[in-house]
N, CA and C atoms as an extended XYZ file, in Angstrom:
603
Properties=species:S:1:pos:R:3:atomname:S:1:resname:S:1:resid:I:1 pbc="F F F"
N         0.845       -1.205        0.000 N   UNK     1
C         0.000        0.000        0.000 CA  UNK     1
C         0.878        1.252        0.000 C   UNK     1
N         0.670        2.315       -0.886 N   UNK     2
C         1.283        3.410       -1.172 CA  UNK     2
C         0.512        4.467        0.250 C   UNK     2
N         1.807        4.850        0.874 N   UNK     3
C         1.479        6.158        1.953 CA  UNK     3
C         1.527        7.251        1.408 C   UNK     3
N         0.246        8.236        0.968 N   UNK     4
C         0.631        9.683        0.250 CA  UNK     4
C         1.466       10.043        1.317 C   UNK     4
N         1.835       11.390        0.858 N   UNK     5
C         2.748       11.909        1.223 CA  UNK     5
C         1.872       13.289        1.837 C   UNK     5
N         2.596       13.768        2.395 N   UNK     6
C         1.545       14.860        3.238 CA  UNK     6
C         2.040       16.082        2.458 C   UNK     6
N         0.555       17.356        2.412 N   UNK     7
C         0.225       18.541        1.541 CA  UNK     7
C         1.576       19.692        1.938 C   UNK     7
N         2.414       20.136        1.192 N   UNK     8
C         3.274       21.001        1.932 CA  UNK     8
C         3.347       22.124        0.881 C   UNK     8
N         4.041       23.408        1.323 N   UNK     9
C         4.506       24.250        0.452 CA  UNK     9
C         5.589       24.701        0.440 C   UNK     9
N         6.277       25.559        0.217 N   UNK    10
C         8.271       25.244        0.425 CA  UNK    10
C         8.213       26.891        0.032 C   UNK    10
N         9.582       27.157        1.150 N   UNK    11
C        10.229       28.252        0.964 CA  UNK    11
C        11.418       28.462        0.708 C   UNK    11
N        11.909       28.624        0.065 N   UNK    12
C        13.835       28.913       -0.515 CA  UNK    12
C        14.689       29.706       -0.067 C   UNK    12
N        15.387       29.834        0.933 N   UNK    13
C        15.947       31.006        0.681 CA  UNK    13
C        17.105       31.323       -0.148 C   UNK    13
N        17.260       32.146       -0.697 N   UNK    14
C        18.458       32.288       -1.732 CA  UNK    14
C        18.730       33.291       -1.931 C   UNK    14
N        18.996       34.343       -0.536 N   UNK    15
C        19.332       35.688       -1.033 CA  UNK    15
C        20.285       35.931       -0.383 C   UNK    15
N        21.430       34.704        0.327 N   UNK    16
C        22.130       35.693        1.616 CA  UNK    16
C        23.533       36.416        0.381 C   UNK    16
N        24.707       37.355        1.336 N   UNK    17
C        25.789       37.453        0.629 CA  UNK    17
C        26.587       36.497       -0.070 C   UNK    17
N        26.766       35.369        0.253 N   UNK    18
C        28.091       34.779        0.056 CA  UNK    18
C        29.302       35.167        0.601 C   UNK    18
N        29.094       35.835        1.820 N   UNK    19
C        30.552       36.644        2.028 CA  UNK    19
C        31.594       35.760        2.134 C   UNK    19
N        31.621       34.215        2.077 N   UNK    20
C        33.111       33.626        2.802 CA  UNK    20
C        33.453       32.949        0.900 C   UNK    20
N        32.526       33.368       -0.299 N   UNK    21
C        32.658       32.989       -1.332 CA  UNK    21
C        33.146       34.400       -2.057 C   UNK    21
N        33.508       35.048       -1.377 N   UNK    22
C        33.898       36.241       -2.213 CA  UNK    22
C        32.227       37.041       -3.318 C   UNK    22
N        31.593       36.739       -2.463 N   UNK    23
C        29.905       37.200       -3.369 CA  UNK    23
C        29.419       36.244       -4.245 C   UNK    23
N        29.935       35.137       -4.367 N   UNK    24
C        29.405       34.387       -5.729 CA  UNK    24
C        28.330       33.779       -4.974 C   UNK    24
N        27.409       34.193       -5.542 N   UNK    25
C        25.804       33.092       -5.540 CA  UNK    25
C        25.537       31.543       -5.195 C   UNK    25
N        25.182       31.425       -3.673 N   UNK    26
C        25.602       29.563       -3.576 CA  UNK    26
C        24.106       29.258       -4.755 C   UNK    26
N        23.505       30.024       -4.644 N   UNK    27
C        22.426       29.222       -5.867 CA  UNK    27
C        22.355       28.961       -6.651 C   UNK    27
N        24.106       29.641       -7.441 N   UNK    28
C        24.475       29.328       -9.010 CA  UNK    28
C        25.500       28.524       -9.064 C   UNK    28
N        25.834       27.954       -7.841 N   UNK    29
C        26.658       26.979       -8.437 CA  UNK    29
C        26.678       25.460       -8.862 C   UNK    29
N        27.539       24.856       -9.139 N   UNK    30
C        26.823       23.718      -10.207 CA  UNK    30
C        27.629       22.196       -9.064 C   UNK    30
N        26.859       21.424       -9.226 N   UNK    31
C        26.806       20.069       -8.870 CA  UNK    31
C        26.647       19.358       -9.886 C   UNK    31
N        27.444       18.348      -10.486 N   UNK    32
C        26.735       17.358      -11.650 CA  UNK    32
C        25.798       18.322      -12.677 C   UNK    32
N        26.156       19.183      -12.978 N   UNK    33
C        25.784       19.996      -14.131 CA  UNK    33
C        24.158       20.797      -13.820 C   UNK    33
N        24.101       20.036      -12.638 N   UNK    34
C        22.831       21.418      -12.208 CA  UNK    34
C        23.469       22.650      -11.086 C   UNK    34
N        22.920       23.483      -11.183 N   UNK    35
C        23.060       24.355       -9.663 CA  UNK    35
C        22.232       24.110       -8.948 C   UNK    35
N        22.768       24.396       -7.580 N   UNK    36
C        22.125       23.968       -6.253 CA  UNK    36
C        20.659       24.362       -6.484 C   UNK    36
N        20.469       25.784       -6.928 N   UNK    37
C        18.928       26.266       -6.491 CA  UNK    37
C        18.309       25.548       -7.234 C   UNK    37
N        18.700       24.651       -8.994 N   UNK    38
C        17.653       23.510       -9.293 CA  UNK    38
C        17.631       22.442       -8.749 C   UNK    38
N        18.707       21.815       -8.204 N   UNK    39
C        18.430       20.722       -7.153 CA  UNK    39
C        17.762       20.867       -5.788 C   UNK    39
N        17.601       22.045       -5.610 N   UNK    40
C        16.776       22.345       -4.557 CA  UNK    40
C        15.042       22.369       -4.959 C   UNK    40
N        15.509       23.407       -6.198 N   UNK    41
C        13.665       22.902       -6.414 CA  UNK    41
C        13.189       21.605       -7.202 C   UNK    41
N        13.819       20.792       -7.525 N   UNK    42
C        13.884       19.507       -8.237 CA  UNK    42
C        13.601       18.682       -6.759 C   UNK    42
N        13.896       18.810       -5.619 N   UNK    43
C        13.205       18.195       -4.432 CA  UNK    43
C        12.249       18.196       -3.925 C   UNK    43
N        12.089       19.590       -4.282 N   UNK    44
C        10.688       20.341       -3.191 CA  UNK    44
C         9.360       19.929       -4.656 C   UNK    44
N        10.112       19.366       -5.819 N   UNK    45
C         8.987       19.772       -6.267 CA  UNK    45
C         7.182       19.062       -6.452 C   UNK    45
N         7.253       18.674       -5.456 N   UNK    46
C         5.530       18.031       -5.339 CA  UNK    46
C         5.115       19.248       -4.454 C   UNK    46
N         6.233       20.510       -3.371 N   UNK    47
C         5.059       21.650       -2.667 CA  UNK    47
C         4.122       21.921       -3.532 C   UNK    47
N         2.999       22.465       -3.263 N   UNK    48
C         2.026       22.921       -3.648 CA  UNK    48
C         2.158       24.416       -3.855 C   UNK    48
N         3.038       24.994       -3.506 N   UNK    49
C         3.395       26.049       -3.574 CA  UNK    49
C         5.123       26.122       -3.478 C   UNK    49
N         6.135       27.054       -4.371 N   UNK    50
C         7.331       27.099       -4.059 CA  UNK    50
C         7.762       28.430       -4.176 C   UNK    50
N         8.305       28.975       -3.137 N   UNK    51
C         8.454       30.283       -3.153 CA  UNK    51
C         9.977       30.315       -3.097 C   UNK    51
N        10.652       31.099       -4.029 N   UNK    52
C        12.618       31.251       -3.379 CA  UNK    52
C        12.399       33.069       -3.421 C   UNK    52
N        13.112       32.871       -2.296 N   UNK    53
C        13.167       34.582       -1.633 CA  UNK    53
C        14.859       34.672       -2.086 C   UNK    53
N        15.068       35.679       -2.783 N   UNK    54
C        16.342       35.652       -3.729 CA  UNK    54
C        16.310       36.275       -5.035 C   UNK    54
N        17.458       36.733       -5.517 N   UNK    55
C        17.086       37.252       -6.780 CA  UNK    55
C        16.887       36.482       -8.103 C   UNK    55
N        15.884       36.506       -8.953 N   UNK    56
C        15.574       35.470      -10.071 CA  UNK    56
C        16.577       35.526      -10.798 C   UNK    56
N        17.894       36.672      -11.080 N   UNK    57
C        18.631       35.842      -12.310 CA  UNK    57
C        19.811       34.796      -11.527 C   UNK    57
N        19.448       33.968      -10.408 N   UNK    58
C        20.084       33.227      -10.213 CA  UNK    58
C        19.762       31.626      -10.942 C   UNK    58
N        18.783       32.007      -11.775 N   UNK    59
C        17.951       30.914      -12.539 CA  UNK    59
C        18.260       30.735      -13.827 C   UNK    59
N        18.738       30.051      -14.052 N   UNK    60
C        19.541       29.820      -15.877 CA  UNK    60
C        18.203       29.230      -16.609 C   UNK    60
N        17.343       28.962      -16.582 N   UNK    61
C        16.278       28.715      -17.005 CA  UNK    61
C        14.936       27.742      -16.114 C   UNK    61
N        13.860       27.041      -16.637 N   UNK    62
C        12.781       27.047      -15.893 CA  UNK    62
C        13.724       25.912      -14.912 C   UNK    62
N        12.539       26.290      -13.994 N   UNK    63
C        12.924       25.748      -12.401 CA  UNK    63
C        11.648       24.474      -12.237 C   UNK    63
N        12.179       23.334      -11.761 N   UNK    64
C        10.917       22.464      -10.872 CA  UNK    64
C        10.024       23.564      -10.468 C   UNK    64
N         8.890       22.808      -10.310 N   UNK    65
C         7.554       23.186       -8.984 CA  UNK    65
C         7.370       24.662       -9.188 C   UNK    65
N         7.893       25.058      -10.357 N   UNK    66
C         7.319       26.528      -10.533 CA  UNK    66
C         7.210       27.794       -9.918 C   UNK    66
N         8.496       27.860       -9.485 N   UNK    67
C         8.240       28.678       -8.537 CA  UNK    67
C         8.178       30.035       -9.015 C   UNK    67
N         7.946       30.614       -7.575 N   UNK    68
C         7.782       32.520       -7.735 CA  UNK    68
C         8.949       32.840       -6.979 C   UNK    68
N         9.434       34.154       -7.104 N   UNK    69
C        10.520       34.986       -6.675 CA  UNK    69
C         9.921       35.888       -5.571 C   UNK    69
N        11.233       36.091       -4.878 N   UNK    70
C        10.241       37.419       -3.892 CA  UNK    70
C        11.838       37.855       -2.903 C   UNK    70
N        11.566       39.117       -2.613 N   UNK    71
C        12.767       39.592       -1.802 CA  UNK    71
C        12.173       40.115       -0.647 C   UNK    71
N        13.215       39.963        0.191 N   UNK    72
C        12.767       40.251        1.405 CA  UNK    72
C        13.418       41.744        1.880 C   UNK    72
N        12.650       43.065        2.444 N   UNK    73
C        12.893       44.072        2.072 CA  UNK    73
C        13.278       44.397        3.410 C   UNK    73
N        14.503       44.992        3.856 N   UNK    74
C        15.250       45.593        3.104 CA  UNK    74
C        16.420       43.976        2.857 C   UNK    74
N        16.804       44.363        1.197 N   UNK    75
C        17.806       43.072        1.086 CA  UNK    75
C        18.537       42.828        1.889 C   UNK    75
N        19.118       41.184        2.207 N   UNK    76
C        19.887       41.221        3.207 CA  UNK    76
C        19.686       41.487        4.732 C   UNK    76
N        18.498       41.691        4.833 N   UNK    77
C        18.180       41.572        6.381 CA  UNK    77
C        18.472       40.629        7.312 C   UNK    77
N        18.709       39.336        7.060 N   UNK    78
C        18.742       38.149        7.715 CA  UNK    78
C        17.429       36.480        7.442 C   UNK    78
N        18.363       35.575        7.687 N   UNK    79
C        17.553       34.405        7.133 CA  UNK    79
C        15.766       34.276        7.406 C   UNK    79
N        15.769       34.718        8.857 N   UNK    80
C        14.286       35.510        9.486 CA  UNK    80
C        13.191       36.177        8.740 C   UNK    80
N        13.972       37.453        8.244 N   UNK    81
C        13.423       38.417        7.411 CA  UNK    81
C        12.524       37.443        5.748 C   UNK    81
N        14.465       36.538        5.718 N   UNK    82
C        13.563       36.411        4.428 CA  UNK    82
C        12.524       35.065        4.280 C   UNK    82
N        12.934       34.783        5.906 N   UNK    83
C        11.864       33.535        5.334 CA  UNK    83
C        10.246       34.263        5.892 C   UNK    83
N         9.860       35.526        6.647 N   UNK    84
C         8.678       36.263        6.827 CA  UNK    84
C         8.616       36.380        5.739 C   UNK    84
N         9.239       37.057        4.344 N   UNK    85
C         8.851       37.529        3.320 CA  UNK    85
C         8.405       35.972        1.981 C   UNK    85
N         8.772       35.298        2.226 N   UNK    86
C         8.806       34.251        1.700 CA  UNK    86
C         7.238       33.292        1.638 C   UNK    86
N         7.248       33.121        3.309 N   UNK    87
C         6.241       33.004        4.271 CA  UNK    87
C         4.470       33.596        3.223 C   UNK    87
N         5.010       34.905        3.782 N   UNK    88
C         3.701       35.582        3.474 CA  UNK    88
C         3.407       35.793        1.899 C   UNK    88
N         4.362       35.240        1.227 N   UNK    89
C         4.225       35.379       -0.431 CA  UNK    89
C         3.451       34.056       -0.494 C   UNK    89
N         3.358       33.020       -0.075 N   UNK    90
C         2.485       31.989       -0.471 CA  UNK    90
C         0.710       31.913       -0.308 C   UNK    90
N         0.462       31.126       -1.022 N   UNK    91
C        -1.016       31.262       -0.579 CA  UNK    91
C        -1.793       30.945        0.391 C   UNK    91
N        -3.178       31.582        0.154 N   UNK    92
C        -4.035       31.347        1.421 CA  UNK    92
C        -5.214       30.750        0.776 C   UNK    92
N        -5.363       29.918        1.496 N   UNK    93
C        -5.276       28.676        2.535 CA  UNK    93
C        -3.947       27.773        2.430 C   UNK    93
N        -3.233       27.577        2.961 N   UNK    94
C        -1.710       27.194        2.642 CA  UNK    94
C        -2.000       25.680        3.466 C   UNK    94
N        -1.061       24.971        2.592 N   UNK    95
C        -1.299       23.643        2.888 CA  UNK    95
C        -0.567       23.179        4.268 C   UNK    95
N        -0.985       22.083        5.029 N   UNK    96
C        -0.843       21.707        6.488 CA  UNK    96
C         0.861       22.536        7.216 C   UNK    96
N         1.320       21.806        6.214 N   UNK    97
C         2.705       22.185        6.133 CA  UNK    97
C         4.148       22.749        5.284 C   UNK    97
N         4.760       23.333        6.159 N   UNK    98
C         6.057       24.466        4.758 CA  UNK    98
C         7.027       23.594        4.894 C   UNK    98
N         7.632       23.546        4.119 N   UNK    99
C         8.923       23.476        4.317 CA  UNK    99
C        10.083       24.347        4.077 C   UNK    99
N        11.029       24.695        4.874 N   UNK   100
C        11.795       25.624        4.725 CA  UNK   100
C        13.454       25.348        4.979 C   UNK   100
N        13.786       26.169        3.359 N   UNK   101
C        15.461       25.308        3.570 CA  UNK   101
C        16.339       26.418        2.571 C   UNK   101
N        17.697       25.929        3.125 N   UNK   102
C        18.293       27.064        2.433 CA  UNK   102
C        18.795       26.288        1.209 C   UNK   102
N        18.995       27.241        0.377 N   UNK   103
C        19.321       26.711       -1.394 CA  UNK   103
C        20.936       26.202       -1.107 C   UNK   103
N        21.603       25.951       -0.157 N   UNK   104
C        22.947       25.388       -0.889 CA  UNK   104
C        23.415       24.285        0.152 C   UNK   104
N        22.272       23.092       -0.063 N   UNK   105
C        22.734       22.006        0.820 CA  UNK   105
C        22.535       20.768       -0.640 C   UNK   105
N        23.793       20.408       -0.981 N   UNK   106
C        24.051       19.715       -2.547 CA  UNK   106
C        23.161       18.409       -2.030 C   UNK   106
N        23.299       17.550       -0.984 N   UNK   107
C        22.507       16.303       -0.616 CA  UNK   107
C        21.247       16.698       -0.311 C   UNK   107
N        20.356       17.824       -0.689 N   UNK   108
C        18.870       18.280       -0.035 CA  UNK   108
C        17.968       17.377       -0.230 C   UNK   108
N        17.930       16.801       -1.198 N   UNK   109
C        17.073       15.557       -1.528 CA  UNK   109
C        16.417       14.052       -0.553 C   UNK   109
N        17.520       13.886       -0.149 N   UNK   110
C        17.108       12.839        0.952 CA  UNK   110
C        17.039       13.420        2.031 C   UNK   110
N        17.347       14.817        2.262 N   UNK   111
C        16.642       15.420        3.303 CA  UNK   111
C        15.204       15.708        3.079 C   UNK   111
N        15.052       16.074        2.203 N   UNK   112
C        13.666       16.188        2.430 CA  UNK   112
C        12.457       15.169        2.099 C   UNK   112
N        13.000       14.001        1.731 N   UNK   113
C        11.938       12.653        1.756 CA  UNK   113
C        11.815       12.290        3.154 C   UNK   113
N        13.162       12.313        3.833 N   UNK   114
C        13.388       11.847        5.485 CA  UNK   114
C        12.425       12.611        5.646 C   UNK   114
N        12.501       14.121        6.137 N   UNK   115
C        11.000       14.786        6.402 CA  UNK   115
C         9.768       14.389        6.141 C   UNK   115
N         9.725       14.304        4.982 N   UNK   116
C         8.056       14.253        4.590 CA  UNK   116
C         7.878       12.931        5.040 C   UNK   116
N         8.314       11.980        4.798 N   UNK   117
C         8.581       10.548        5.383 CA  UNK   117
C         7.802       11.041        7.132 C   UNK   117
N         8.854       11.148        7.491 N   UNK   118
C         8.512       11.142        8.915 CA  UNK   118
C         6.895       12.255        9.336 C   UNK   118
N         6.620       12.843        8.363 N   UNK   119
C         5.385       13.818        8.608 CA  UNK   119
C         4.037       13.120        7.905 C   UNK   119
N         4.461       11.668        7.777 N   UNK   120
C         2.913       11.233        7.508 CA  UNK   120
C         2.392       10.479        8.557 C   UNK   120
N         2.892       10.682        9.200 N   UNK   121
C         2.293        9.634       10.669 CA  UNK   121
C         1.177       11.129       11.197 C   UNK   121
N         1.306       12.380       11.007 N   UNK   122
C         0.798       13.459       11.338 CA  UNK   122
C         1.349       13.865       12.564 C   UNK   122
N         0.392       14.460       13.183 N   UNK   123
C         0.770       14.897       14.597 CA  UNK   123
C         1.039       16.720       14.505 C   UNK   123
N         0.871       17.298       15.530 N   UNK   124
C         1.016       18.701       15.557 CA  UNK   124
C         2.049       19.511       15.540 C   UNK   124
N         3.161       18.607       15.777 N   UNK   125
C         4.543       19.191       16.119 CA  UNK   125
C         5.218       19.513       14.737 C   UNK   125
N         6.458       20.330       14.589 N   UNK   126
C         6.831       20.814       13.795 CA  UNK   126
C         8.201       20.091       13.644 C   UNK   126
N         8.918       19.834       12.322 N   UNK   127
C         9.840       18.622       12.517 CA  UNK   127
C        11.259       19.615       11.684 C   UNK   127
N        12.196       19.129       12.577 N   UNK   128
C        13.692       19.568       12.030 CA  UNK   128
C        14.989       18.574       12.391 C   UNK   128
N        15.335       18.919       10.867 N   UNK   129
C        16.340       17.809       10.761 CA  UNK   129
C        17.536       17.651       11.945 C   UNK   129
N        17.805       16.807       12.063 N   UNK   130
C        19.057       16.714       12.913 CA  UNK   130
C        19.888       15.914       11.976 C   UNK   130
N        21.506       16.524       12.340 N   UNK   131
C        22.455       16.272       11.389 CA  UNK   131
C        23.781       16.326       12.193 C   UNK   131
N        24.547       15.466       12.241 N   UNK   132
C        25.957       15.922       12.823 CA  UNK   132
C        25.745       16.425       14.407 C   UNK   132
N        24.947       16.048       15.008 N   UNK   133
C        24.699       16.696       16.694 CA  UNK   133
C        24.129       17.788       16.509 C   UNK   133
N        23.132       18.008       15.822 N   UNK   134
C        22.599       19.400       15.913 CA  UNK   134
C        21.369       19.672       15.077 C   UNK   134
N        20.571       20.491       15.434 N   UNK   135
C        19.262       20.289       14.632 CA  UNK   135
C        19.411       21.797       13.681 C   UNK   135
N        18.692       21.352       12.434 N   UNK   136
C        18.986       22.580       11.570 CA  UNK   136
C        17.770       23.402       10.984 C   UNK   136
N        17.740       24.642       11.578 N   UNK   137
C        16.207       24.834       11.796 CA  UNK   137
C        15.826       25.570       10.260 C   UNK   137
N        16.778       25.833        9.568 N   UNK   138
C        16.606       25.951        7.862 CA  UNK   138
C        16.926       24.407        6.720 C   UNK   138
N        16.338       23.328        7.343 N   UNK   139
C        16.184       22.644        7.133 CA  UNK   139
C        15.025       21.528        7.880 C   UNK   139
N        14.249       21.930        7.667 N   UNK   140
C        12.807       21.887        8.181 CA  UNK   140
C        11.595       21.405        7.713 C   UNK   140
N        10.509       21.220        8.422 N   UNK   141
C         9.000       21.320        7.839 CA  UNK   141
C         8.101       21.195        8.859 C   UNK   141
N         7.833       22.841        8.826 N   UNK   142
C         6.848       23.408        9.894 CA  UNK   142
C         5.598       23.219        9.561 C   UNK   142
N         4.785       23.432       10.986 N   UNK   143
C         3.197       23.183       10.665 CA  UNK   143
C         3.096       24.855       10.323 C   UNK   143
N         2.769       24.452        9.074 N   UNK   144
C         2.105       25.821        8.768 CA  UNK   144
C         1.377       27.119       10.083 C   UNK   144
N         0.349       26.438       10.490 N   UNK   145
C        -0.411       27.179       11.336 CA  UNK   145
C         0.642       27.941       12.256 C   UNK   145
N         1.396       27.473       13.040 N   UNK   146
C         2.478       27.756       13.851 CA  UNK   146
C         3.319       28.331       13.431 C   UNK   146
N         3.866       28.288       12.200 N   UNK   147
C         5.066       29.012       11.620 CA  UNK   147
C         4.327       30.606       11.143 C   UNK   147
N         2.560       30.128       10.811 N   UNK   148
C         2.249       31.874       11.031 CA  UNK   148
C         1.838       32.469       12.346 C   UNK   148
N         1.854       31.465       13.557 N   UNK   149
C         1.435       32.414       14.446 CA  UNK   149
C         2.867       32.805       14.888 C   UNK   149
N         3.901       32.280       14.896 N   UNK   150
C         5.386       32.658       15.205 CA  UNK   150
C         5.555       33.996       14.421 C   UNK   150
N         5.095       34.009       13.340 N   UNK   151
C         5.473       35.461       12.748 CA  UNK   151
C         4.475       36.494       12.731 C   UNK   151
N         2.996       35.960       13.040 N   UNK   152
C         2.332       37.039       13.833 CA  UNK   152
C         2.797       37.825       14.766 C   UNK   152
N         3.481       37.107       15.905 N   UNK   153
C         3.952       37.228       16.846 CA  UNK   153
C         4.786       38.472       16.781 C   UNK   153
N         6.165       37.850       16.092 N   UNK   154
C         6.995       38.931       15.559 CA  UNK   154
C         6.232       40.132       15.101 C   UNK   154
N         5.953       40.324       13.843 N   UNK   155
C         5.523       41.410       13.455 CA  UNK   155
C         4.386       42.410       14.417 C   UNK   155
N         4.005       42.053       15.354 N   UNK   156
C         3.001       42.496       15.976 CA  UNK   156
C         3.611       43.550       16.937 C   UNK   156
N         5.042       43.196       17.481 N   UNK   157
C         5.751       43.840       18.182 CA  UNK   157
C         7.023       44.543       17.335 C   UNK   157
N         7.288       44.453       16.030 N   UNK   158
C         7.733       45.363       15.180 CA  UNK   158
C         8.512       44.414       13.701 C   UNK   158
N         9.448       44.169       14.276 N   UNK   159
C        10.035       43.530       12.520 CA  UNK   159
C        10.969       42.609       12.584 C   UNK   159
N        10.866       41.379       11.110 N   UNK   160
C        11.640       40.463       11.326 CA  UNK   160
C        13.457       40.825       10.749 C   UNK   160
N        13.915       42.074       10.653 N   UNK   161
C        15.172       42.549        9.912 CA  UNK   161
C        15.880       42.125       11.386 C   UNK   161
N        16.902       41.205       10.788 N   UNK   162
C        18.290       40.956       11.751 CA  UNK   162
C        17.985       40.132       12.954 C   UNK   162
N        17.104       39.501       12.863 N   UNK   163
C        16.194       38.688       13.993 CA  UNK   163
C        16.455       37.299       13.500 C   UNK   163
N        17.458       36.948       14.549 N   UNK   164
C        18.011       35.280       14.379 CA  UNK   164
C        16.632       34.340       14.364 C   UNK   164
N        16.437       33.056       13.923 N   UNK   165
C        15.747       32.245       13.478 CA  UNK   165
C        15.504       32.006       14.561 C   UNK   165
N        16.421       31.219       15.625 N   UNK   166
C        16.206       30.949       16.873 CA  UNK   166
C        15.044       31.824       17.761 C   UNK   166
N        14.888       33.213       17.272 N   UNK   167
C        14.407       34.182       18.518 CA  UNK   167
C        12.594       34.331       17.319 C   UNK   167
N        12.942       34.102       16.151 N   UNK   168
C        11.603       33.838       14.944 CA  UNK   168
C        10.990       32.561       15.231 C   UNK   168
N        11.785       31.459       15.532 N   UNK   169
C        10.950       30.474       16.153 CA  UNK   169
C        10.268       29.920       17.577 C   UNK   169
N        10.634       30.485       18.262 N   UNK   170
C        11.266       30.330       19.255 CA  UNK   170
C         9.279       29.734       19.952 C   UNK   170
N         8.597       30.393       19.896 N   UNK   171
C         6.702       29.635       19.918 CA  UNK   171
C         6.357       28.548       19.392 C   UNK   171
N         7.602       27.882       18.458 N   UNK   172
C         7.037       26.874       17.434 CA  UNK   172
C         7.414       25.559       18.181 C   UNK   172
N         6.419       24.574       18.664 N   UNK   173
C         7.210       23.750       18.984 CA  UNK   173
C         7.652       22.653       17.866 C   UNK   173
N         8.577       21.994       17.980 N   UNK   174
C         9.818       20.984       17.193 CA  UNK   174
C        10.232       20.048       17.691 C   UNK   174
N        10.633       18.883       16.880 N   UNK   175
C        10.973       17.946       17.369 CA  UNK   175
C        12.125       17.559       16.683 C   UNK   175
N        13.418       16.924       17.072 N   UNK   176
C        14.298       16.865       15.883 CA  UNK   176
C        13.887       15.314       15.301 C   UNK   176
N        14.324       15.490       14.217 N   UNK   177
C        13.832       14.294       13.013 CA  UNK   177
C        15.390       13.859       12.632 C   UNK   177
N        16.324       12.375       12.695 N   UNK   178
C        17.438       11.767       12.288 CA  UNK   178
C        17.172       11.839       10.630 C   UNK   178
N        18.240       12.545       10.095 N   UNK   179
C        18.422       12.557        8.525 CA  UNK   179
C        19.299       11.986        7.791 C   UNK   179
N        19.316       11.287        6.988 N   UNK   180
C        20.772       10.979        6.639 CA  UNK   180
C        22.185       12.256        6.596 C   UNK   180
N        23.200       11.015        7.342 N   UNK   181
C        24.201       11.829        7.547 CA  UNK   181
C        24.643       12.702        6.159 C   UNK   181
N        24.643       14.083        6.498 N   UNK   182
C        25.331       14.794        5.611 CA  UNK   182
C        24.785       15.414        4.731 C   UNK   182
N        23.547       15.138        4.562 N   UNK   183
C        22.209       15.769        3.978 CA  UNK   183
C        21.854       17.253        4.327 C   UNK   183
N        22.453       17.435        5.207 N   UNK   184
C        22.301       19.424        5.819 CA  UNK   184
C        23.513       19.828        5.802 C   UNK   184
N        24.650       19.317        5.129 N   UNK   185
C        26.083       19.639        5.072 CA  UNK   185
C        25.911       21.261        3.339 C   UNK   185
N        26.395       22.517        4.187 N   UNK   186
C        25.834       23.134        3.154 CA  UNK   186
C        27.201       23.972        2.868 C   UNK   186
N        26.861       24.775        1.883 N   UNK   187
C        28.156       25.411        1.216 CA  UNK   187
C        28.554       26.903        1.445 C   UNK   187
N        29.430       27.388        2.506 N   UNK   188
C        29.456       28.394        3.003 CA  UNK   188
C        31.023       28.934        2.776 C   UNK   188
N        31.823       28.085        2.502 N   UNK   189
C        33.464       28.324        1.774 CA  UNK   189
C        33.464       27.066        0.570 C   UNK   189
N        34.804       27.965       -0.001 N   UNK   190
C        35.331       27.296       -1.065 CA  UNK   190
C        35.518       25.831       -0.616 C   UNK   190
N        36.190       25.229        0.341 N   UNK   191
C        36.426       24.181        1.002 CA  UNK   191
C        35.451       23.293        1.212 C   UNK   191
N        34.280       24.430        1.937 N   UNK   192
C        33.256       22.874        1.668 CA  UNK   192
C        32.606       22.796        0.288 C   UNK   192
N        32.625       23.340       -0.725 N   UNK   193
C        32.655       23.105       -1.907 CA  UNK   193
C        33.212       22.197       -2.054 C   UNK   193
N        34.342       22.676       -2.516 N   UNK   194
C        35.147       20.650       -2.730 CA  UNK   194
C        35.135       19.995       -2.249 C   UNK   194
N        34.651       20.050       -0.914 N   UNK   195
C        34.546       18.472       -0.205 CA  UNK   195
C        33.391       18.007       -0.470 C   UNK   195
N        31.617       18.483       -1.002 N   UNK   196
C        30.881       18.276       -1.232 CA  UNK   196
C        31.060       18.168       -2.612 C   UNK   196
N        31.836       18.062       -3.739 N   UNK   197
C        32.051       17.943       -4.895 CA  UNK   197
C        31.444       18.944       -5.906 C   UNK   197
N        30.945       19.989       -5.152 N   UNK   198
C        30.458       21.070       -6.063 CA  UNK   198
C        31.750       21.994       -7.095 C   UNK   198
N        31.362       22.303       -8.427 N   UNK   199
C        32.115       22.636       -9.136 CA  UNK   199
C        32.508       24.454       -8.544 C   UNK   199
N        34.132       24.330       -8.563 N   UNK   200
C        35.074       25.528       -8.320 CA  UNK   200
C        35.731       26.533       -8.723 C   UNK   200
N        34.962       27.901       -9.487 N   UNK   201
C        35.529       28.745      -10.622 CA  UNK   201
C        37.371       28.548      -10.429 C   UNK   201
């Protein structure tokens, strides 16, 4: 018997600097002849919705799951900011659950079946990967409902600019979810580039 898979919608982020890459775009760079941000949406793509908060010419042409673009204002605010802006770009009535992940983890794929996997049993709680001793809260899949009252929250008392994830989630409850090792291993220097086999101007 086939277990559907449970209703989700996905958020991208793909707008930070690159500062330890000298500015180059982790969303343009290439793995096995794709870039990360299409292997990212080449995962997500059964959401029902896919939003990447980031700038669109990081897209060499069409993307999985169709997504929409959206920036989070003012650019560069922080991962927070852009996943509020991200957040609120999707639709309403938004399905049970988001998922939310950053564009430059090259193994994202079996991270996010482990998730959805583990989110058909249901239940209310909000699930994040654990990887290497540590849970990775941009690598995720929140209950919707919760991930908007967390940013009700926020915004109600002023704004999500420069507001660590930790202090944006912090109402949501979570549970960590075991992922395959190395699956949240993401690309933040040249170094872990090559050790993740991603291609090196």
């Amino acid at each position: 018997m086939t277990v559907r898979k449970p209703r989700f919608d996905a958020v991208v982020l793909a707008g930070g600097r690159s500062s330890r890459l000298g500015g180059v775009p982790k969303a343009g760079l290439v793995l096995d002849g794709a870039t990360l941000l299409e292997r990212t949406c080449t995962a997500l793509r059964q959401a029902e919705s896919l939003t990447i908060v980031g700038p669109q010419g990081d897209a060499s042409g069409p993307l999985a799951g169709e997504p929409s673009f959206v920036r989070e204002e003012p650019a560069f605010a922080g991962p927070a900011a852009a996943l509020v802006a991200g957040f609120a770009a999707g639709p309403v009535p938004r399905a049970p659950w988001c998922a939310v992940v950053a564009c430059d983890m090259p193994r994202i794929a079996g991270l996010v079946e482990a998730l959805l996997e583990e989110a058909t049993g249901g239940g209310t709680t909000s699930l994040v990967a654990f990887d290497d001793g540590r849970e990775q809260p941009l690598a995720a899949l929140y209950r919707s409902e919760d991930l908007a009252g967390a940013i009700d929250l926020i915004l109600a008392t002023g704004s999500a600019d420069n507001l660590s994830m930790r202090s944006l989630l912090a109402s949501v409850r979570t549970r960590p979810v075991p992922v395959p090792p190395g699956t949240t291993h993401d690309v933040d220097t040249w170094a872990d580039a090559r050790a993740l086999g991603v291609d090196v101007p």
